[in-house]
C-alpha positions as CSV (number, residue, x, y, z in Angstrom):
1,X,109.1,102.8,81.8
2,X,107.9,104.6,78.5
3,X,104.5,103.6,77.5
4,X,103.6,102.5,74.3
5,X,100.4,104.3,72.1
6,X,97.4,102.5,72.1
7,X,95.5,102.5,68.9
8,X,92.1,101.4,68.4
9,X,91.8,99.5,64.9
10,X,88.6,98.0,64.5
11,X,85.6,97.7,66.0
12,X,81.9,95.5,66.4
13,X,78.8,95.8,67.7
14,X,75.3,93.9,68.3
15,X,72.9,95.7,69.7
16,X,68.7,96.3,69.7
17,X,70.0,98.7,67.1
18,X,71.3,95.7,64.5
19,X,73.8,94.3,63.8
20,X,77.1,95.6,63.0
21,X,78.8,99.4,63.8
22,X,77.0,101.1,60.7
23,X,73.5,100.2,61.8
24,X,74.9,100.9,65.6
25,X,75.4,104.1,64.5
26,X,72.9,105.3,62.5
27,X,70.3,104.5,65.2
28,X,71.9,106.4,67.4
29,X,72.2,109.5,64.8
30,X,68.5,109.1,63.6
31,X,66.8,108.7,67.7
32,X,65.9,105.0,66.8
33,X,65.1,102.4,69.8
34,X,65.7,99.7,70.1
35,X,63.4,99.1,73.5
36,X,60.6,96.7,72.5
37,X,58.2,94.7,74.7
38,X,60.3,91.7,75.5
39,X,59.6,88.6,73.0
40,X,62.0,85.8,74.2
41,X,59.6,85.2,76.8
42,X,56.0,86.3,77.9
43,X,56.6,89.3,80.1
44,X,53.0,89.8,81.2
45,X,53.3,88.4,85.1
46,X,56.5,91.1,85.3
47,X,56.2,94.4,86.7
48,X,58.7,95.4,83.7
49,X,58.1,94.0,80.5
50,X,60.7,96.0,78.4
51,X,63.8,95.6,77.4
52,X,66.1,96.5,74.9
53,X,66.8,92.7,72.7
54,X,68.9,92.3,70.0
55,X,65.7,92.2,67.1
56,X,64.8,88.5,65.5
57,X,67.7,86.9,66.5
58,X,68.4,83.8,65.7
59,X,71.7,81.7,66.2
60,X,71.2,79.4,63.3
61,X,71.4,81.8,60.8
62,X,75.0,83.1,61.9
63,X,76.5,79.5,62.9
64,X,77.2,76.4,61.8
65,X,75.3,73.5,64.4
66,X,78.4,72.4,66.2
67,X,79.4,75.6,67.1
68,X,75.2,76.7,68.5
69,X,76.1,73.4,70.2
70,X,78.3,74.5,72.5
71,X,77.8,78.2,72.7
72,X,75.2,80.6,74.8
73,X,73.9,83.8,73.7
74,X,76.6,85.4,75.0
75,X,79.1,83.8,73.2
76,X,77.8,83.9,70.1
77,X,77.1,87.8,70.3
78,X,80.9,88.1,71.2
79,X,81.5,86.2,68.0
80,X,79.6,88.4,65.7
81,X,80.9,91.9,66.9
82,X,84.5,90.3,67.2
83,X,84.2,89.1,63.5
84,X,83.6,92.8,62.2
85,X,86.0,94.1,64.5
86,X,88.7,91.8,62.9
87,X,87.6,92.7,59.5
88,X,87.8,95.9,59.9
89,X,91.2,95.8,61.5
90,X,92.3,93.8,58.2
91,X,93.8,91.0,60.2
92,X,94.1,87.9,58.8
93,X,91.7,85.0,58.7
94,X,94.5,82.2,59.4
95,X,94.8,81.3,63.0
96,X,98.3,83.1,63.9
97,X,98.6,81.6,67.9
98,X,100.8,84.4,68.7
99,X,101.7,85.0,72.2
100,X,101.7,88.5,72.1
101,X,97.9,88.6,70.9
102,X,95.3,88.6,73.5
103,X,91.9,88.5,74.5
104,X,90.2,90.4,77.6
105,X,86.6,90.9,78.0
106,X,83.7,92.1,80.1
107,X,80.9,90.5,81.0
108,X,79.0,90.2,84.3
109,X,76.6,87.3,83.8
110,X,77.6,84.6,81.9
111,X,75.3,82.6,79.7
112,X,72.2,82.8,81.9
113,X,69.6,81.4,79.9
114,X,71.6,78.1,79.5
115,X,71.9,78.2,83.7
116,X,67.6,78.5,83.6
117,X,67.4,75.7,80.9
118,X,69.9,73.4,83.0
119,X,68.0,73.8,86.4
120,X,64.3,73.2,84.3
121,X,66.0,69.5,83.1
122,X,67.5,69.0,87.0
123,X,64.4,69.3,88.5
124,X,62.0,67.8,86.1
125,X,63.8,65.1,84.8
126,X,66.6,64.6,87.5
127,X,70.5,64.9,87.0
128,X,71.3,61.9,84.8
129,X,69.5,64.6,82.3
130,X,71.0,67.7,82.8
131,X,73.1,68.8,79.5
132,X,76.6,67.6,79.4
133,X,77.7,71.3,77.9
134,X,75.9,73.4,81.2
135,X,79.5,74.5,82.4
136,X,81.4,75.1,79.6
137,X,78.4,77.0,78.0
138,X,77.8,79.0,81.1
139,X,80.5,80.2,83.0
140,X,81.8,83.7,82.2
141,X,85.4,83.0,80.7
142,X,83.7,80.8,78.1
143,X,83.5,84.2,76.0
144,X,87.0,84.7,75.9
145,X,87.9,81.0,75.1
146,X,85.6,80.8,72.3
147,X,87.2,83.8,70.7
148,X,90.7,82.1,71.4
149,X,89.4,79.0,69.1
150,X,87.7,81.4,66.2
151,X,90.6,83.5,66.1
152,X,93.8,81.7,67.1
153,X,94.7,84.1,69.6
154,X,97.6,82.3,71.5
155,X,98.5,85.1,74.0
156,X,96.4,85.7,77.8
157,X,92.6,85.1,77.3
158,X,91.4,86.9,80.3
159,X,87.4,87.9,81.7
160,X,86.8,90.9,83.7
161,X,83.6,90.6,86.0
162,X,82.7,94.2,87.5
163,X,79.3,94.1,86.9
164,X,78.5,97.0,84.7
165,X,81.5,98.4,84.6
166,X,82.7,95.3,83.1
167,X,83.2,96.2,79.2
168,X,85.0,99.8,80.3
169,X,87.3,97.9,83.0
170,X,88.4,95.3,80.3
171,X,89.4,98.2,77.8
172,X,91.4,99.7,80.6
173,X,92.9,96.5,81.0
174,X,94.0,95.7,77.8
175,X,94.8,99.3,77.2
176,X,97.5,98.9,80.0
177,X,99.1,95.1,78.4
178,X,100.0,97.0,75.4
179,X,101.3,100.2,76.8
180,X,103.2,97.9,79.2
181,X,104.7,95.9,76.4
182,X,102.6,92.6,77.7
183,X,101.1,92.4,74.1
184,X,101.0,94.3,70.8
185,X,97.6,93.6,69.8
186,X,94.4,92.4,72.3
187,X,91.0,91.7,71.7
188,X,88.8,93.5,73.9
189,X,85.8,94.7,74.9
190,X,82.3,93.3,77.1
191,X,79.1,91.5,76.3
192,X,75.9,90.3,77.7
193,X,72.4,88.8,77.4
194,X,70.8,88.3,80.2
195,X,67.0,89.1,79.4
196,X,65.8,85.7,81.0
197,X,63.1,85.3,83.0
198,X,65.4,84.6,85.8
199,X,67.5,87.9,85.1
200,X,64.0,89.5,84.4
201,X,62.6,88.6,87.7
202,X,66.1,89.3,89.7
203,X,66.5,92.8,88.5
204,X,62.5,93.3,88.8
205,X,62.4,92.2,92.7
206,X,65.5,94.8,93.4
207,X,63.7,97.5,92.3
208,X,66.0,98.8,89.7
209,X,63.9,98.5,86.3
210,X,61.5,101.0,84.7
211,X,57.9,99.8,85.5
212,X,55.8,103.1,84.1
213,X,56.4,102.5,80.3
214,X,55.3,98.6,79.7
215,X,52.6,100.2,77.5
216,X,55.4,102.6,75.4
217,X,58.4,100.8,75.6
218,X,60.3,102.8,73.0
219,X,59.8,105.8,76.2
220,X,61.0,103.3,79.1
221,X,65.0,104.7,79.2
222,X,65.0,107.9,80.3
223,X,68.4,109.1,81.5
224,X,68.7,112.5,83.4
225,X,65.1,112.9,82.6
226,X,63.1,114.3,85.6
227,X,60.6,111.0,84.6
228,X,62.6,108.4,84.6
229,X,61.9,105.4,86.9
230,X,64.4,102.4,86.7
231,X,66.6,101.3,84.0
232,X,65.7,99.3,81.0
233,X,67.9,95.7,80.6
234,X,69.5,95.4,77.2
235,X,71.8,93.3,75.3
236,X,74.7,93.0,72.9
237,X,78.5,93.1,72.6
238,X,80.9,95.3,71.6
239,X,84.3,94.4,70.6
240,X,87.4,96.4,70.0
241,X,91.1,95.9,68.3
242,X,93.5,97.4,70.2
243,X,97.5,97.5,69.2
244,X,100.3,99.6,69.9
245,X,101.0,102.3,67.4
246,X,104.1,100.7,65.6
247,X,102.2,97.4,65.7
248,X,99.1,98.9,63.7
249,X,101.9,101.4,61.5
250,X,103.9,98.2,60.7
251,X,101.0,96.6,59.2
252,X,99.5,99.8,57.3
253,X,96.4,99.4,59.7
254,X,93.6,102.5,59.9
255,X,93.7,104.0,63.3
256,X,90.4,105.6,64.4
257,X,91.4,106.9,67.5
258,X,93.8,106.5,71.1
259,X,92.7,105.0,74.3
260,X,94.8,107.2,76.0
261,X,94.1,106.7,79.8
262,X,91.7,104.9,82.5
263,X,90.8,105.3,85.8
264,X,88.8,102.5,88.2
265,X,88.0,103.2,92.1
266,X,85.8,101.4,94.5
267,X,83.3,103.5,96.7
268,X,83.2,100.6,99.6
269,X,79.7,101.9,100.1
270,X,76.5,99.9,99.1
271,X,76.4,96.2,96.9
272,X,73.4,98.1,94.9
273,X,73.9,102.1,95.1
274,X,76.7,104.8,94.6
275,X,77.7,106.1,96.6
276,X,75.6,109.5,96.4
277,X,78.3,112.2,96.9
278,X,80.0,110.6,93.8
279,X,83.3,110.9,95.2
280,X,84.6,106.9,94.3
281,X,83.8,108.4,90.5
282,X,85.3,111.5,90.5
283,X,88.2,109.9,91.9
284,X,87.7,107.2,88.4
285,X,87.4,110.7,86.5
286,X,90.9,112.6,87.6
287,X,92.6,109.3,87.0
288,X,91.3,108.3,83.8
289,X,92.4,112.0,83.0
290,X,95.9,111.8,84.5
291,X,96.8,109.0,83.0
292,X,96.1,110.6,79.3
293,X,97.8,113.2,80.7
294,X,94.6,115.3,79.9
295,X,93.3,118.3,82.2
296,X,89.5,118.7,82.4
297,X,90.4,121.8,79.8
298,X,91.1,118.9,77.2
299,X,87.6,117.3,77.7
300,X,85.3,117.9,74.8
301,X,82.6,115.3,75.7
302,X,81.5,112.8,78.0
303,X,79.9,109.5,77.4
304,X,77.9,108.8,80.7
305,X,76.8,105.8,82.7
306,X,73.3,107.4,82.4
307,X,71.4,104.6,83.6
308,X,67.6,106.3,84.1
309,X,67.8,105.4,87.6
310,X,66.9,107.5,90.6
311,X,70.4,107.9,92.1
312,X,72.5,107.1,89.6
313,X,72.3,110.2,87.2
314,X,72.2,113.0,90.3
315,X,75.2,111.1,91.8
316,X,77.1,110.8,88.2
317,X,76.3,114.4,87.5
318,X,77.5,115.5,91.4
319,X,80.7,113.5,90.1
320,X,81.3,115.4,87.2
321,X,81.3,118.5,88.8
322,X,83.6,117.6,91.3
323,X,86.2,115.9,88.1
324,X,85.8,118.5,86.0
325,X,85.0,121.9,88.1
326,X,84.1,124.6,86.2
327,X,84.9,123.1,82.7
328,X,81.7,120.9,83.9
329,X,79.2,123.2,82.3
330,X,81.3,123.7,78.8
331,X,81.4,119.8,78.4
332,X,78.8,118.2,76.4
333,X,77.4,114.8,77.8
334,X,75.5,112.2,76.4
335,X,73.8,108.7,77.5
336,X,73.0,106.0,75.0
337,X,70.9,104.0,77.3
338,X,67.6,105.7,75.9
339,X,68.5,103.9,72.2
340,X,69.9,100.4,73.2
341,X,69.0,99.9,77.6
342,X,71.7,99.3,79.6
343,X,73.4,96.7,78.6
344,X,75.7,95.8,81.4
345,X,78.8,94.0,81.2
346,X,78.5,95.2,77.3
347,X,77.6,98.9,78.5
348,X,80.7,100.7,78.6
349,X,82.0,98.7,75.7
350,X,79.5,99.8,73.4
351,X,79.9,103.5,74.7
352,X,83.0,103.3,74.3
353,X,82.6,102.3,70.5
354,X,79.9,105.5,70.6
355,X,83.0,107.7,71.9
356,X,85.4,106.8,68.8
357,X,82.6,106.9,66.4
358,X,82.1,110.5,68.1
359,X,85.6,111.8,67.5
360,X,85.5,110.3,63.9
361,X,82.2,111.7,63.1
362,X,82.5,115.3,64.7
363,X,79.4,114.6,66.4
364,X,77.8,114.6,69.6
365,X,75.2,111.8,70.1
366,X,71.9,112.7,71.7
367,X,70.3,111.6,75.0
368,X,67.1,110.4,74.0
369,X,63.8,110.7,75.8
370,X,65.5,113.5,77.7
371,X,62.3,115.8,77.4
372,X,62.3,117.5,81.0
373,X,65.7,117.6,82.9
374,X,65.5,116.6,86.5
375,X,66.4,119.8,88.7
376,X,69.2,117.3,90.3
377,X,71.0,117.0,86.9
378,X,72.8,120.2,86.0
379,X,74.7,119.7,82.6
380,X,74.3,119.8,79.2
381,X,73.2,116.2,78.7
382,X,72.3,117.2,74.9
383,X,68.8,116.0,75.2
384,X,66.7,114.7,72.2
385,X,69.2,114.8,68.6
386,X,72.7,114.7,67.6
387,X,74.8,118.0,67.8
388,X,77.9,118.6,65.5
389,X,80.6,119.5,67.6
390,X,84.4,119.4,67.3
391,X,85.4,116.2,69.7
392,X,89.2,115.3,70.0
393,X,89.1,114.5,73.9
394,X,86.1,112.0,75.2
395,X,85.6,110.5,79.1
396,X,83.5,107.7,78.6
397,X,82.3,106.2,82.2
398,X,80.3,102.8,83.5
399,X,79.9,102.5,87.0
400,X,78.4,99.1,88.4
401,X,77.0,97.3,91.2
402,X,79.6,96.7,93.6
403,X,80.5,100.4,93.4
404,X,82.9,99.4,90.9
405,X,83.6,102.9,88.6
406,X,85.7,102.7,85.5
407,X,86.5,105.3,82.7
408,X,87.9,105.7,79.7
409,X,89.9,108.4,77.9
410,X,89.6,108.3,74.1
411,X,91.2,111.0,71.8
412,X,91.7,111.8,68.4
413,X,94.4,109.8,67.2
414,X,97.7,112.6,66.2
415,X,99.9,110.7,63.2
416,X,103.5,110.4,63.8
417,X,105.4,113.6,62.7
């Protein structure tokens, strides 16, 4: 079967960093963070009490009642990023119902804080009280049905749970409907927003959060960074238009770049850690890269997982090597969890929005807080600012609990000839 081009068209984000793609950006080009002590809650009785919140948010000033009604956080984040995305895909506003237009996204939660607000009313007032909306406000593929009703979308409307991998795998995903001729144009990307006390106290009590940095929160993420201690939760969406090529030529549509392969493995080795020879994600790595039909020559930059934790950065750096070989050391690599957390099932999503803007930009976004490299981590992880560099080739990785590993490859989109 010949595959179809996959074009990327338009893009959204929300983020600690703002609101839309320019302000996304800009933060991440200027070594703004957005880790703040966390103010949806008081944090004081939590061994972590960062994390990386979309700033002053509030739902009422982006929504009309009805829809706050029967939305969570989640939801509504997906419907901010996906309204810039549309716009600046110049789609139309009028619901089209199409068949051949879908929707897949990432998320690995669901609407959490309406699942804590539920269980308060349950147990203090009993279940004659217990909200009416708790299911269809909570469960994961409530995301991708509330984008079918904003947008008339009439083709699959599909969710992809793989933890943090989530966002990347549900690129991959829609990447492979169009290429496959399953639909011309999907919807796609991953969102979360999970920083509840619940989610707080879950990811506290495994271990896997920064506790060192309560006091300077904006130095909490610290990927690669001999320092680091624990990741730092964050929150957001990001939301992509995808289309085959003649799709997006047939409507005079701006490409910004190719999603031109992925690659997703399993390590079958630990529900919490990677597997620390990093073999399930080199093995993500060569495929993403085979698929493009890209050798590790081709690779001009990677966006990493990066988390900040102990065994994640050695483990995705041992990976790497083993993908790439000696091109390794030539490739620059960057993570943006030190500007916006890790944002889980919206992670790899909003990398992968950091990759294109890359390519576009000729420009190689920093690691930040990177100030002493950890011995363990042996690549140019370009620490601390934003280095102009030629990028037409991009690997952007997310590997999650589960020992899920997905990546991305993204290139510089080449006009018909």
């Amino acid at each position: 079967m010949i595959r179809r081009k996959v074009v990327v068209t338009g893009m959204g984000a929300i983020s600690s960093l703002g609101f839309d793609v320019p302000s996304f950006w800009n933060g991440l080009m200027t070594g703004r963070c957005g880790v703040r002590r966390i103010s949806q809650f008081d944090p004081s009785a939590f061994t972590c009490q960062v994390a990386a919140e979309v700033p002053d948010y509030k739902a009422d000033d982006w929504f009309e009642r009805r829809v706050v009604s029967r939305t969570a956080r989640f939801s509504q984040f997906l419907l901010i990023a996906a309204r810039e995305a549309w716009q600046q895909a110049g789609l139309p506003k009028e619901p089209q119902h199409d068949p051949r237009h879908a929707i897949v996204i990432g998320n690995g939660i669901g609407g959490l804080e309406v699942d804590s607000e539920s269980h308060r009313k349950l147990f203090d007032k009993g279940p004659g009280r217990m909200p009416p909306m708790t299911i269809p406000r909570m469960i994961v593929n409530e995301g991708a049905g509330n984008l079918a009703l904003e947008f008339g979308l009439g083709g699959r409307a599909h969710s992809i749970v793989t933890a943090c991998s989530s966002g990347t795998d549900a690129i991959g995903h829609a990447m492979e409907l169009i290429q496959f001729d399953k639909a011309d144009l999907v919807l796609t990307g991953g969102v979360e927003a999970a920083i509840t006390e619940f989610g707080l106290a879950a990811f506290c009590n495994l271990k896997a959060l920064s506790t060192h940095y309560n006091d300077t929160p904006e130095k909490a993420s610290r990927p690669f960074d001999r320092d680091r201690d624990g990741f730092v939760m964050g929150e957001g969406a990001g939301l992509l238009v995808l289309e085959s090529e003649e799709h997006a030529l047939a409507r005079g549509a701006t490409i910004l770049a190719e999603v031109a392969g992925y690659g997703a493995t399993t390590d079958g080795f630990h529900l919490t850690a990677p597997d620390p020879t990093g073999s399930g994600a080199a093995a993500a790595f060569k495929m993403a890269m085979a698929d493009a039909q890209m050798t590790p020559a081709d690779i001009d930059y990677i966006n990493a997982h990066g988390t900040g934790t102990d065994i994640n950065d050695p483990t995705e750096t041992a990976a790497i090597h083993a993908a790439l070989g000696e091109h390794a050391a030539n490739v620059r690599i960057s993570s943006i969890k030190g500007h916006i957390g890790h944002c889980l099932g919206a992670a790899g999503a909003l990398e992968a929005i950091a990759s294109v803007l890359a390519i576009g930009n000729a420009m190689c976004p920093p690691t930040l807080n990177l100030d002493n490299v950890d011995d363990r981590c042996d690549l140019n992880y370009t620490p601390l600012t934003p280095v102009p560099a030629e990028i037409k080739a991009v690997l952007s990785s997310s590997l999650g609990f589960g020992g899920h590993n997905g990546v991305l490859a993204l290139r510089q989109y080449e006009p018909r000839r």
